[in-house]
Legacy VTK file of the C-alpha trace (Angstrom):
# vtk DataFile Version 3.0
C-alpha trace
ASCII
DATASET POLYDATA
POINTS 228 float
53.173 74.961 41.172
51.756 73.860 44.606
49.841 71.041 43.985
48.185 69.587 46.943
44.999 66.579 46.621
41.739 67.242 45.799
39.250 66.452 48.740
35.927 67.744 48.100
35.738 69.769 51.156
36.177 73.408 50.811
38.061 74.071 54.677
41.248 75.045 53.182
39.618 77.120 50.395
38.038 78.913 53.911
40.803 79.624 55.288
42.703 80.913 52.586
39.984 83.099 51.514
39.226 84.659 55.303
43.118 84.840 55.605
43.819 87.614 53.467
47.544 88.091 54.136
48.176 84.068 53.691
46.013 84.246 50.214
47.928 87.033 49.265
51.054 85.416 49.532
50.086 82.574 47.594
48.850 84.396 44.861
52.175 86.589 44.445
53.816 83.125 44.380
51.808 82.034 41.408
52.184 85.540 39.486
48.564 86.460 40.043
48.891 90.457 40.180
47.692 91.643 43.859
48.428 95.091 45.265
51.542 95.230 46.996
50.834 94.993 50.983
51.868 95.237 54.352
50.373 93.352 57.724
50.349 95.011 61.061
49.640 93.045 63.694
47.449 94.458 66.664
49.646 96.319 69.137
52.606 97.390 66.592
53.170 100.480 65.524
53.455 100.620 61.503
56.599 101.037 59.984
55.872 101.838 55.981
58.968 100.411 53.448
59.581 102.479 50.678
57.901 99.726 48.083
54.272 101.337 49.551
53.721 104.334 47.647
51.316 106.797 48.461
47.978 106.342 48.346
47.276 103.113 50.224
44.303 101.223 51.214
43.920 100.410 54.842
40.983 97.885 56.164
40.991 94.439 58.252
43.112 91.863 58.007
39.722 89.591 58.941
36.424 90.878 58.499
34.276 90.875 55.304
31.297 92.587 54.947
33.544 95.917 54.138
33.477 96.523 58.334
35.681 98.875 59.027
36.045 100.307 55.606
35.417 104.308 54.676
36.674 107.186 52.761
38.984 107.169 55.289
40.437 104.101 55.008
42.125 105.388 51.512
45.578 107.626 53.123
47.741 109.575 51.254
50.477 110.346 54.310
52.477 108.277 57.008
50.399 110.444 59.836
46.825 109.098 58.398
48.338 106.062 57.958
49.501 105.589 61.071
46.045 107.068 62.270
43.889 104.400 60.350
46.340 101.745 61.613
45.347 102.347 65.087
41.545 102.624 64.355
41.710 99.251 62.433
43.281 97.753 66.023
41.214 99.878 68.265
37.712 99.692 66.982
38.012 96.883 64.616
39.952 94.443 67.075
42.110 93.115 64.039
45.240 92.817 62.518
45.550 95.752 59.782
45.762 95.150 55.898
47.634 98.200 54.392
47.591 97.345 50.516
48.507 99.848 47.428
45.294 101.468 46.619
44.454 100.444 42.657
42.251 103.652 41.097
39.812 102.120 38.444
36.903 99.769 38.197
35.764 97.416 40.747
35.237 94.099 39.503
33.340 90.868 40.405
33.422 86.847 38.956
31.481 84.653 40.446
32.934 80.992 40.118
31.038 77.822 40.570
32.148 73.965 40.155
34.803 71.875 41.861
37.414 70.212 39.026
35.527 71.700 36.352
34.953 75.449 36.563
32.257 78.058 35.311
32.620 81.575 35.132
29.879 83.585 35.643
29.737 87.050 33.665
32.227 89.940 35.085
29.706 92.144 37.116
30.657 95.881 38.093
30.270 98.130 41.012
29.511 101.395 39.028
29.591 104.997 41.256
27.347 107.250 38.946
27.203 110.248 40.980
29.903 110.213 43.774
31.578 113.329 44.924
34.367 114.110 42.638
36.870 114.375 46.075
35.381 110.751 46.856
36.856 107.671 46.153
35.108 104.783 44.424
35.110 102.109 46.945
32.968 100.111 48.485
32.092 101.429 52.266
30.696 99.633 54.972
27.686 102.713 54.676
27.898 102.529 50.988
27.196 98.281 51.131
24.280 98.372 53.875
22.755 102.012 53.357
20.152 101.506 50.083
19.395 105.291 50.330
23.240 106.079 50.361
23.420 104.173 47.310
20.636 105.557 45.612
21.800 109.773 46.361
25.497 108.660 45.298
23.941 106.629 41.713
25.618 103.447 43.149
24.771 100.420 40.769
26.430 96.758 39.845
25.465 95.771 36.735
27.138 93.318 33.962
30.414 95.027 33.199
30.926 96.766 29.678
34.191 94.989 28.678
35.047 93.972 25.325
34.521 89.909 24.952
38.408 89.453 24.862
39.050 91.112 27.850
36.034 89.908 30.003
37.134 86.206 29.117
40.648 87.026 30.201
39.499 87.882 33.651
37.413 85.198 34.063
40.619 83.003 33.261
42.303 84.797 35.900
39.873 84.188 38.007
39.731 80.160 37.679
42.993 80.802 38.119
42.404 82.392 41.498
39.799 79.548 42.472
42.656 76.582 41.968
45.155 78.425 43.855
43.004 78.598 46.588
42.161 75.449 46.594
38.376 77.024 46.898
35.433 74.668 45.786
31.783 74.809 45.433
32.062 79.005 44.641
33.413 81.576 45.343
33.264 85.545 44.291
36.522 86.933 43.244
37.148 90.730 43.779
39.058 92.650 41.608
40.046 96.322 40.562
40.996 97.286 36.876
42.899 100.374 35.606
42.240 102.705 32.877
45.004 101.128 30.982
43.674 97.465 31.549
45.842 95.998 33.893
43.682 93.846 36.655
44.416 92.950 40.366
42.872 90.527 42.571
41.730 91.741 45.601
40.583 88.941 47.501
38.315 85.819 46.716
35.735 85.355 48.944
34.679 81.957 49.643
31.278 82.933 50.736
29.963 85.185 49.197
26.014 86.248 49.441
23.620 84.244 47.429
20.293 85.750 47.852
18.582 85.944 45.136
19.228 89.616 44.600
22.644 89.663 44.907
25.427 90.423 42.361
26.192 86.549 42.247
22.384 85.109 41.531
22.079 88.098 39.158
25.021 87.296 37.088
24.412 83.338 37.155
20.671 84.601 36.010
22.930 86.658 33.178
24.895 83.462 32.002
21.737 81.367 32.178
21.626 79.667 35.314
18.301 80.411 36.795
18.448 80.493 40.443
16.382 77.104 41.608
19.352 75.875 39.838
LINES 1 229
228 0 1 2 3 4 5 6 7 8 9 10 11 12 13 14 15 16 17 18 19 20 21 22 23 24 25 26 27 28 29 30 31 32 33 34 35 36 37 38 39 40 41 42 43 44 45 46 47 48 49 50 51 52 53 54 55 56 57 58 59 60 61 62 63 64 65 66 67 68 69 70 71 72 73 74 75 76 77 78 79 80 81 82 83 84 85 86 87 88 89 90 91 92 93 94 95 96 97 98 99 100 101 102 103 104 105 106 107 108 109 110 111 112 113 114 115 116 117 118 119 120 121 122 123 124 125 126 127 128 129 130 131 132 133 134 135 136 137 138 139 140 141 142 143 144 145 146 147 148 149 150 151 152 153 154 155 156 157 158 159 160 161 162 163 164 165 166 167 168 169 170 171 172 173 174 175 176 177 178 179 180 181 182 183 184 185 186 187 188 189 190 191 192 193 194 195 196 197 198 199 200 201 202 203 204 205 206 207 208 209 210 211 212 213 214 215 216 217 218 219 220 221 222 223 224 225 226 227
């Protein structure tokens, strides 16, 4: 396992959080279960290898925030692929991420600590009343519209998991954390499956912590009040 020395700063857990191609890599060195992906650079035409099956999940390789992300983004042919490739580098200015797109639940663990970690409860983005032809994903509109969330039943919430599992994927995530070298917190994003199986997404080294966010909420949930 990389190790590399603890230094109380949290620059290279920064970069390899906003880096998502370079934090991907890591992880599928260290057997952390990612979707399979594919990077193309601004000005390149993409070039799909057999390995990315139908559908896939196209957004930037950069920005946060879900900029850039839409039904859209989710392709099920080389022609919208190629298509969502070029908005991503046109209107986006960025570097395209094209991952395998995981159908299931999205996920959320909020980590906080240094050398010793603490998981906060698994939180869930739930889609109550979205369009069966829709996908569940979190949109740019979807994130920053609170009336689009409201007609579509959009929620997050603790996440109804049984005790065994929920610990499991907060291991994972502290898992995540170290790889990353990430310290202070961080949010890690993940999708499950209906059979169970989880992938990391990304980990997001700074995530939003207003008090009425997802990661206050859930530190409220564990019993972390938020002066603390």
């Amino acid at each position: 396992m990389l190790k590399l020395p603890y230094t109380g700063c949290n620059s290279r857990g920064l970069l390899l959080g906003r880096d998502k191609s370079l934090g991907k890599t890591l992880l599928s060195y260290h057997r952390i279960p990612v979707p399979r992906f594919l990077i193309v650079p601004r000005g390149r035409k993409v070039k799909r290898p057999r390995r990315l099956t139908f559908p896939l999940f196209v957004k930037s390789l950069t920005m946060d925030a879900s900029i850039g992300i839409s039904q859209a983004s989710v392709v099920e042919t080389d022609a919208k692929l190629a298509e969502r490739v070029a908005f991503i580098h046109e209107s986006i200015g960025t570097a395209a991420l094209v991952e395998q797109y995981v159908e299931g639940r999205e996920l959320y663990v909020g980590i906080l600590g240094n050398r010793r970690l603490e998981a906060l409860p698994v939180w869930e983005l739930s889609f109550a009343k979205m369009p069966e032809e829709s996908r569940n994903i979190a949109t740019e509109r979807l994130k920053w519209s609170l009336a689009y969330q409201k007609k579509h039943g959009v929620e997050s919430g603790a996440a109804d998991l049984e005790p065994a599992a929920a610990r499991a994927i907060q291991e994972l995530c502290k898992r995540v954390y170290r790889i990353l070298m990430m310290s202070g917190y961080a949010r890690v994003d993940l999708r499950i499956t209906e059979h169970g199986r989880a992938y990391v997404i990304e980990a997001n080294p700074n995530p939003q912590l207003s008090q009425d966010e997802d990661f206050a909420q859930a530190a409220q949930l564990g019993g972390l009040q938020y002066p603390e």
